[in-house]
LUMSE-256551 format. One line per 5 residues: number of its first residue (from 1); their letters; for each residue x, y, z of N, C-alpha, C, CB. Coordinates in steps of 0.1 Angstrom, whole numbers, plus 2048, in hexadecimal, padded with zeros to 3 digits. Glycine has a CB too. Example, Ala and Ser with C-alpha at 12.3 -4.5 7.8 and 13.67 -1.06 7.14 Angstrom:
2
1) as) 884,7C7,84E,87B,7D3,84E,884,7DF,84E,871,7D3,85A; 880,7EA,847,889,7F5,847,881,800,84F,88D,7FA,839
//
This chain:
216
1) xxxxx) 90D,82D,782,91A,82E,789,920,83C,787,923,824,783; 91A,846,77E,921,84D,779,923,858,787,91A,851,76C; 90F,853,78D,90E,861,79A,916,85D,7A5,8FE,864,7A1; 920,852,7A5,921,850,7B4,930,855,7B3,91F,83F,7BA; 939,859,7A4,945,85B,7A8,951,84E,7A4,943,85E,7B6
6) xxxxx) 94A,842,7A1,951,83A,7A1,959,83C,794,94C,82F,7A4; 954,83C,789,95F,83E,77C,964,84C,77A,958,83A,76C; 964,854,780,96F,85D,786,97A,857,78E,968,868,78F; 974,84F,798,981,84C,7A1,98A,845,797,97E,843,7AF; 986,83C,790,98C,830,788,996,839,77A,97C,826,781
11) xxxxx) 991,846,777,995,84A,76A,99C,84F,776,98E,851,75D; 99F,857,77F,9AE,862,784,9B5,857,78A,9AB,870,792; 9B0,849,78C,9B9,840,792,9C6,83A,787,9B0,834,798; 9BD,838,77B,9C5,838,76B,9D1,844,76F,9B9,83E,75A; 9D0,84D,770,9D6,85A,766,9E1,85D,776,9C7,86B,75D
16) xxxxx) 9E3,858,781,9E9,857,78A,9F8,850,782,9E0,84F,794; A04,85A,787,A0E,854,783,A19,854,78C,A11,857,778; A17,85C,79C,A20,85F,7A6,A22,851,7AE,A1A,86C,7B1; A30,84B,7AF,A2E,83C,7B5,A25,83E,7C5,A42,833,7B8; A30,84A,7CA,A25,84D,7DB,A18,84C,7DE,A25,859,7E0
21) xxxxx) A11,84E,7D2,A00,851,7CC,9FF,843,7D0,9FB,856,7BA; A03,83B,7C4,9FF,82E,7C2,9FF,82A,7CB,A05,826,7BB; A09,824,7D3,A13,81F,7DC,A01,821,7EA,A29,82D,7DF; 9FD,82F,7E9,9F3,832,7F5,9E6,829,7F4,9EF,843,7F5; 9E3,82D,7E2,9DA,823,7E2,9DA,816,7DD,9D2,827,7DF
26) xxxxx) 9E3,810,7DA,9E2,801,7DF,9E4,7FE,7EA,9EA,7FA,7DA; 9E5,804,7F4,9E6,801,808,9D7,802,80A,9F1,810,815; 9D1,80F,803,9C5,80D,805,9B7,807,801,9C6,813,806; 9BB,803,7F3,9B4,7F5,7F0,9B6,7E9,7FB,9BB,7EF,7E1; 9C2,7E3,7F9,9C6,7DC,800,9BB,7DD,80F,9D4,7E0,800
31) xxxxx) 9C1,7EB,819,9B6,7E8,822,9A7,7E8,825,9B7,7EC,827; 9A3,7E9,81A,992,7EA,819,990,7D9,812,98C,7FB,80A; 997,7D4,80E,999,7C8,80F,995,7BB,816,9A0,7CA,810; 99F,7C2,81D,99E,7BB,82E,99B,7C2,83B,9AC,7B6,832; 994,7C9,837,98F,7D1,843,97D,7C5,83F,98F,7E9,83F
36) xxxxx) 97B,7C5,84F,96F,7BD,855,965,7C6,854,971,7B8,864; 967,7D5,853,95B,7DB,853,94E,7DA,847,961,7E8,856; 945,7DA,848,938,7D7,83D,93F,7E6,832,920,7D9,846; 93F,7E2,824,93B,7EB,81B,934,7E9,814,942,7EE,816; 92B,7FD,813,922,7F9,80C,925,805,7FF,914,7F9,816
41) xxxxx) 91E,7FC,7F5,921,80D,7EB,912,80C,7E5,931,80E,7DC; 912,81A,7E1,903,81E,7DB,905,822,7CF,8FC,82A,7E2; 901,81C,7C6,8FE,818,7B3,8F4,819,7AC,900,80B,7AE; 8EF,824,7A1,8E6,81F,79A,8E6,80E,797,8E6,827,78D; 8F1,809,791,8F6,7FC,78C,8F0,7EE,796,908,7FE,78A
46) xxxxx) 8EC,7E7,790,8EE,7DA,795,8F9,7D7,79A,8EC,7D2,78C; 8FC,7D5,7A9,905,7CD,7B1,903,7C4,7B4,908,7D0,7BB; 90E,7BA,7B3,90F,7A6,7B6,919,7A7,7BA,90F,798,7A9; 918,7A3,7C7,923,7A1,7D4,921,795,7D8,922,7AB,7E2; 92C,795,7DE,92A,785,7EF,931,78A,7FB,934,771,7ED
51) xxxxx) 927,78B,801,925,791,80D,92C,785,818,915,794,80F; 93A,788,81E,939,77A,829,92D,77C,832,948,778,834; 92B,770,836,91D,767,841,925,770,84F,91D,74C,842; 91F,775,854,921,77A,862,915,777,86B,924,789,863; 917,76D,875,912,765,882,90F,778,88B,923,758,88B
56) xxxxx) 901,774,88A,8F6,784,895,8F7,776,8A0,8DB,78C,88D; 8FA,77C,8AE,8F3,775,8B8,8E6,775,8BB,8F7,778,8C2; 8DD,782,8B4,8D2,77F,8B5,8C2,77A,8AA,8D2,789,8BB; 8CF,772,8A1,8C6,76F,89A,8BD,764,89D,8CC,76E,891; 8BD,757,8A5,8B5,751,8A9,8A5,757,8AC,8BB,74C,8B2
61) xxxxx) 8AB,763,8B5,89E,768,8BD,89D,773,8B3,8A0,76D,8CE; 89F,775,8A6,893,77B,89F,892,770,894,895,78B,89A; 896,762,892,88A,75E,889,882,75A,890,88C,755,87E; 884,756,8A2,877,751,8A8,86E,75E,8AA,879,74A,8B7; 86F,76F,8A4,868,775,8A8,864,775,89C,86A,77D,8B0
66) xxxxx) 867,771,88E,85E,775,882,855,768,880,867,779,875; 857,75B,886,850,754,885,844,753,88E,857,74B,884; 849,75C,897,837,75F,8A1,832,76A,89C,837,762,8B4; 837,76F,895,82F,77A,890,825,779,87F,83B,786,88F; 82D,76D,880,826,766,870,81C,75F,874,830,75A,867
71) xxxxx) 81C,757,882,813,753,888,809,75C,88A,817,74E,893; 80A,764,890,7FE,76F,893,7FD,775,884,804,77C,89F; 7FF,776,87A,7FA,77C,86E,7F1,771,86A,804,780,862; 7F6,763,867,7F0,75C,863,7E0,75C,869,7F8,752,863; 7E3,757,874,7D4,75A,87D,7CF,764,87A,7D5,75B,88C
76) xxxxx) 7D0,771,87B,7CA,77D,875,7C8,77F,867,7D1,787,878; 7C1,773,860,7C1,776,853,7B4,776,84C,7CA,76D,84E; 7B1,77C,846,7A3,77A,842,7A0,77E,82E,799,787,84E; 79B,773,828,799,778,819,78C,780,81A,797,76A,80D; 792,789,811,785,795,815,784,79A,805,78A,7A5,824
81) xxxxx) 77A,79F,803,775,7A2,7F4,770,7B0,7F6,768,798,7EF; 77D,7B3,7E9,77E,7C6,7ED,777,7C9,7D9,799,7CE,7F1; 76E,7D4,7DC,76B,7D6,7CF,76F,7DE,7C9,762,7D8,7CD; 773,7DE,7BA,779,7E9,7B4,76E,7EE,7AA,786,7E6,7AE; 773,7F4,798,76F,7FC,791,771,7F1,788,775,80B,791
86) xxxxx) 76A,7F0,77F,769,7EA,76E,75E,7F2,767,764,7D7,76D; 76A,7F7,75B,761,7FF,754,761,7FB,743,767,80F,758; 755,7F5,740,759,7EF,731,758,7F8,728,753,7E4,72D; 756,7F4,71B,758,7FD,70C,74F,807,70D,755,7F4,6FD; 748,806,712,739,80F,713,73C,817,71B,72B,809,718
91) xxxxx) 749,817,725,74C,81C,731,73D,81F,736,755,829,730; 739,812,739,730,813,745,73C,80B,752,71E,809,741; 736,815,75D,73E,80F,76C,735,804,771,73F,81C,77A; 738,7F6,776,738,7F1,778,741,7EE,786,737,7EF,770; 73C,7E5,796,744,7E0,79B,74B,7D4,799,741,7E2,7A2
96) xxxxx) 756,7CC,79B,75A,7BF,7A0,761,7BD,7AB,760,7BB,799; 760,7AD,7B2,762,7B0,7BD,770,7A5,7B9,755,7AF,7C8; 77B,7A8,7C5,786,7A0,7C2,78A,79D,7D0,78F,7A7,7B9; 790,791,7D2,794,78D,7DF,7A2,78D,7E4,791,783,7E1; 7A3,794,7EC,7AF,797,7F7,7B1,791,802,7AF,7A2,7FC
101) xxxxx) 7BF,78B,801,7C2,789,811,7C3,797,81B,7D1,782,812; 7BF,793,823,7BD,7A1,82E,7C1,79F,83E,7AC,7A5,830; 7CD,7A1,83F,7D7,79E,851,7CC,7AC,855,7F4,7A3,852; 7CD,7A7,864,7C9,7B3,86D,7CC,7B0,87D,7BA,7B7,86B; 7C7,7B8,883,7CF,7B6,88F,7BD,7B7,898,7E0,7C5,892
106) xxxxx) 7B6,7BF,897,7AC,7BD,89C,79F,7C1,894,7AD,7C3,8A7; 79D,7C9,88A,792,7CA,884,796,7C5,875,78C,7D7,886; 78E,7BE,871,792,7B3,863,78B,7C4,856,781,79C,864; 77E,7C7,861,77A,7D2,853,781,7DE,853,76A,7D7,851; 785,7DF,85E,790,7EF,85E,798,7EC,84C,7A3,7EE,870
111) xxxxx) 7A0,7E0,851,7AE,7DF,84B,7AC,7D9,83B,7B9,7D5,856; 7A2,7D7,83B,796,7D2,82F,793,7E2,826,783,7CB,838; 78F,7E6,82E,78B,7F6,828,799,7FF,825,77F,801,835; 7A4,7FA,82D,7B0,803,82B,7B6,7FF,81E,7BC,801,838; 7B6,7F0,81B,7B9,7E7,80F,7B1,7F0,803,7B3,7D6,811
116) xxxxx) 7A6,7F2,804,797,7F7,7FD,7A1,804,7F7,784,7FD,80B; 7A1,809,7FE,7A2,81A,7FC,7B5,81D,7F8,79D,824,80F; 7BC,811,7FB,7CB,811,7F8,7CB,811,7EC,7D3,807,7FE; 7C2,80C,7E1,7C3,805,7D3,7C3,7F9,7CE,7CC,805,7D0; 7C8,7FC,7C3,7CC,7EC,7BF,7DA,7E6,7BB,7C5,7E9,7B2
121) xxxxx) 7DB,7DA,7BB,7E8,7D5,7BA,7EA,7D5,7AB,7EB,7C8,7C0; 7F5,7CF,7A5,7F9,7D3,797,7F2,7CB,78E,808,7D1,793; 7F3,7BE,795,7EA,7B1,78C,7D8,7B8,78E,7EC,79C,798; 7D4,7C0,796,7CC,7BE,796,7C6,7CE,788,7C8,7B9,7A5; 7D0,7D6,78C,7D3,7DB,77E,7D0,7D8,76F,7DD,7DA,77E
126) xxxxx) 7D5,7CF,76E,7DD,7CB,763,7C9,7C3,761,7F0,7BF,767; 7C2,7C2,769,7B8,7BC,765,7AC,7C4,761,7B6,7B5,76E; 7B2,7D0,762,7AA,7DC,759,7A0,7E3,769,79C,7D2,747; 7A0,7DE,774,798,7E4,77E,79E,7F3,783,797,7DA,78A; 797,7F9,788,799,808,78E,796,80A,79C,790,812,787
131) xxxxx) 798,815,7A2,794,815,7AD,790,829,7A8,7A1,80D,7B9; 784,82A,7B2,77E,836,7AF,77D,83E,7BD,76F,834,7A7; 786,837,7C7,787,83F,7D2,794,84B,7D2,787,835,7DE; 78F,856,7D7,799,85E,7D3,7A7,85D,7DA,794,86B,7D5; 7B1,860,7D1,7BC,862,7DE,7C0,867,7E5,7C3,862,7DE
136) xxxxx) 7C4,866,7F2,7C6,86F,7F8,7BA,86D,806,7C5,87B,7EE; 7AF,861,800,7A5,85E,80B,7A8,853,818,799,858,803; 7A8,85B,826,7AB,850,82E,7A0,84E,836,7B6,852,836; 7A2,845,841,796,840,84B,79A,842,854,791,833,84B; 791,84B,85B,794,855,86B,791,847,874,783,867,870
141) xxxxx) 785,844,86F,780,838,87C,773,835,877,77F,83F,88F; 770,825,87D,769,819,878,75B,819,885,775,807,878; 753,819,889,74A,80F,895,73E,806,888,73F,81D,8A5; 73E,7FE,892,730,7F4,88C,728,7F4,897,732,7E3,887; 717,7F9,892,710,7F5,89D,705,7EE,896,70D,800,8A6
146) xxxxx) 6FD,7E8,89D,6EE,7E6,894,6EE,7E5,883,6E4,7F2,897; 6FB,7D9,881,6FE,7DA,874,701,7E4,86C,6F8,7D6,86F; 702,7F0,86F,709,7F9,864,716,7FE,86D,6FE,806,85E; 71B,7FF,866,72C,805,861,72C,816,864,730,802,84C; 730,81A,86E,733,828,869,73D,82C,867,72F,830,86E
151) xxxxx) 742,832,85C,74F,831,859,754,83E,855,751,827,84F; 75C,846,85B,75F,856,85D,76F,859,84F,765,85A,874; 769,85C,848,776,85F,83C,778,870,840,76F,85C,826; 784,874,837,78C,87F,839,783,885,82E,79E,87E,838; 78A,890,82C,782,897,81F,77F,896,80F,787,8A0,81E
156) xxxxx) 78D,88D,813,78F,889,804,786,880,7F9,79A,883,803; 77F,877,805,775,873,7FF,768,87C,7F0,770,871,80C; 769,889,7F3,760,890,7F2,765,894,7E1,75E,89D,7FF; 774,895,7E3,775,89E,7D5,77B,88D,7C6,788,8B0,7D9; 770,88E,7BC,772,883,7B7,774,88A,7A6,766,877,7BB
161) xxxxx) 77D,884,7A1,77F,88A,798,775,886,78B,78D,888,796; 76F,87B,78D,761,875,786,759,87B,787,75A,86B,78B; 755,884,792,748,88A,795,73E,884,79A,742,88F,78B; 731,882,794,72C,87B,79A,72B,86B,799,725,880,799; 72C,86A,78E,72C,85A,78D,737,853,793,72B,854,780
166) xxxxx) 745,85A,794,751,85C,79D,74B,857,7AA,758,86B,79E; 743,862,7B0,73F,85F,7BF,735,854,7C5,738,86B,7C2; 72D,852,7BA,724,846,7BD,72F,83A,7BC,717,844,7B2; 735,839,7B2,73E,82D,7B0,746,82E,7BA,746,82B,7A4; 74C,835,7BF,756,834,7CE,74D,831,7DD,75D,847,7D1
171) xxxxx) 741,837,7DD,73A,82B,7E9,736,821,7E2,72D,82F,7F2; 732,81D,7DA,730,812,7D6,73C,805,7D6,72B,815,7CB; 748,80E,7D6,751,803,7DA,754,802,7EA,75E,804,7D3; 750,80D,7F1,752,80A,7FC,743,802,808,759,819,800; 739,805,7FD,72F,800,806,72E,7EC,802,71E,80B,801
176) xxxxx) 731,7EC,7F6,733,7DF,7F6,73E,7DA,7FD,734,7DC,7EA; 749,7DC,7FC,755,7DC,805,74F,7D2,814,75B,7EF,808; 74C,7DF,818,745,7DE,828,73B,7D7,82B,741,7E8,82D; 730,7D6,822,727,7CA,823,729,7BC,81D,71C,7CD,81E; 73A,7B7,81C,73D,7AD,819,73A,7A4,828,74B,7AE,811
181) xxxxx) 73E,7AD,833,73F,7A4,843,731,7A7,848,74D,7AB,851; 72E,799,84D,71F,79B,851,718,79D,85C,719,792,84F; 725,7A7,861,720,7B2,86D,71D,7BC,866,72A,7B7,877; 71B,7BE,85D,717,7CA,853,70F,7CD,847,720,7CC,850; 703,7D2,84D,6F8,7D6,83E,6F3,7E3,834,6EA,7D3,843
186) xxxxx) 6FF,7EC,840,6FC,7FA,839,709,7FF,840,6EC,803,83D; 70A,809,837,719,814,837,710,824,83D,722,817,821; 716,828,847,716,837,848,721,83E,844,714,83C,855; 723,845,839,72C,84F,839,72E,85A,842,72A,854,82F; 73B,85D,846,73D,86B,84E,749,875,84A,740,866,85E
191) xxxxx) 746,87F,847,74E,886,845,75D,88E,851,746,88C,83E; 764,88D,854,76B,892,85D,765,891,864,76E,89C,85E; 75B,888,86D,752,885,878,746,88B,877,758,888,886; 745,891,86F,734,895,868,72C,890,85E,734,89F,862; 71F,88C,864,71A,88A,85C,712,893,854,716,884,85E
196) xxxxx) 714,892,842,70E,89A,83F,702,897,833,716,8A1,83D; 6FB,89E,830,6F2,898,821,6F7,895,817,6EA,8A1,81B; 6FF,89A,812,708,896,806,716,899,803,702,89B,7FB; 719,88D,800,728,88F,7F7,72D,897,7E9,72B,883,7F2; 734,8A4,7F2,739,8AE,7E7,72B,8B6,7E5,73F,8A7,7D7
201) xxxxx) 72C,8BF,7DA,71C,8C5,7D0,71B,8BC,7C3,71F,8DA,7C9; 71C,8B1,7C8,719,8AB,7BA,709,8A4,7BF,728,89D,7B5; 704,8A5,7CB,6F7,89E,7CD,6F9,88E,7D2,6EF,89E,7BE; 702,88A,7D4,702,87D,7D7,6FC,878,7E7,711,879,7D3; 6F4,877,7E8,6EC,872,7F7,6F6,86B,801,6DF,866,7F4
206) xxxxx) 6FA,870,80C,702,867,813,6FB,867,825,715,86D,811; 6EE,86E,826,6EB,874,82D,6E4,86A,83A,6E5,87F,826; 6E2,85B,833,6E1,855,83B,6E4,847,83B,6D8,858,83F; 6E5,83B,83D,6EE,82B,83C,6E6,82C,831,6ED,81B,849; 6F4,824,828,6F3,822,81B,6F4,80D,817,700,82E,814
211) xxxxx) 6F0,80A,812,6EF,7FC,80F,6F1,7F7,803,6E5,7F7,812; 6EF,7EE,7FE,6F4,7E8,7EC,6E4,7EE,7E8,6F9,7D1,7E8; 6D7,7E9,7EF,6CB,7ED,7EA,6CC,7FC,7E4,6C1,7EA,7F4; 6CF,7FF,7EA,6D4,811,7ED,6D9,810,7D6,6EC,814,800; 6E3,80C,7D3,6E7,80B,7C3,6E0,7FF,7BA,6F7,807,7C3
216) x) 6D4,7FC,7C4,6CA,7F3,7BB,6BD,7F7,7AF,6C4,7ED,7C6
//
């Protein structure tokens, strides 16, 4: 409260002793009062108000538009199994795979791989998993043909702060990822729409569809 000014106003309102002063602001309490207009104030502090109920004419027609839009999520929904990092006492890397609800609107593995590469949630934190894709990595664009995935990342893919075992463990969560849907048996990597032989100078082969046999 201290940043907003308010116990300033409150201490010079104390030490006020002109009746005309007073006299101004009690009119103006008073009309903030009863004034209809919304106030809002901004507080570090916890605020507990009661707000009077004010009637929107258009509220009907947006809970019938959040309930068709719940409709259409629901329908668009798919549990999809996104893999992360487990690394035990030995810090050996290990994958696991964990399951996600996954809304989408037309490709279930786009928004599957966006989930992939977004992270993890806190619980899933808290469960000691990692994620070894770098940050800062997005997805240019998806096609599937003849079962493999080609899947065009930005650059960021490339710089891993692991090194190498960094880099293997980051397709490895993305090639499992993607061969969870069984339009899919192999991953092409692309760099900025290139393909290339390897990821970074660390040696890591990306140079042509990659599969789970591929980390077998």
């Amino acid at each position: 409260m201290d940043s907003t000014g308010f116990l300033n106003f409150l201490s010079s309102k104390e030490n006020v002793t002109d009746p005309e002063i007073e006299r101004i602001i009690t009119e103006e309490e008073d009309r903030v009062k009863i004034s209809e207009e919304p106030l809002t104030i901004t507080t570090s502090d916890p605020v507990t108000t009661t707000i009077p109920e004010i009637k929107i004419d258009t509220a009907e027609e947006e809970v019938l538009n959040d309930k068709e839009s719940q409709s259409v999520a629901e329908k668009n929904l798919r549990s999809s199994t996104l893999y992360f990092v487990n690394v035990s006492d030995e810090n050996k890397i290990s994958l696991q795979g964990i399951m996600r609800p996954v809304y989408y609107d037309n490709s279930p593995l786009t928004e599957t791989l966006t989930a992939l590469i977004s992270g993890l949630t806190s619980s899933e934190l808290n469960k000691g998993l990692l994620s070894l894709i770098p940050t800062g990595t997005e997805i240019l664009g998806i096609s599937v043909a003849n079962m493999t995935a080609t899947i065009n990342f930005n650059e960021a893919l490339s710089f891993n702060n692991f090194g190498k075992e960094g880099l293997e463990a980051e397709l490895k969560q993305i090639v499992y990822t993607a061969t969870e849907f069984s339009t899919v048996d192999k991953v092409q990597i692309l760099i900025n729409g290139q393909k290339k032989q390897f990821l970074s100078t660390e040696g890591v082969f990306i140079g042509e569809p990659l599969s789970r046999l591929t980390y077998q």
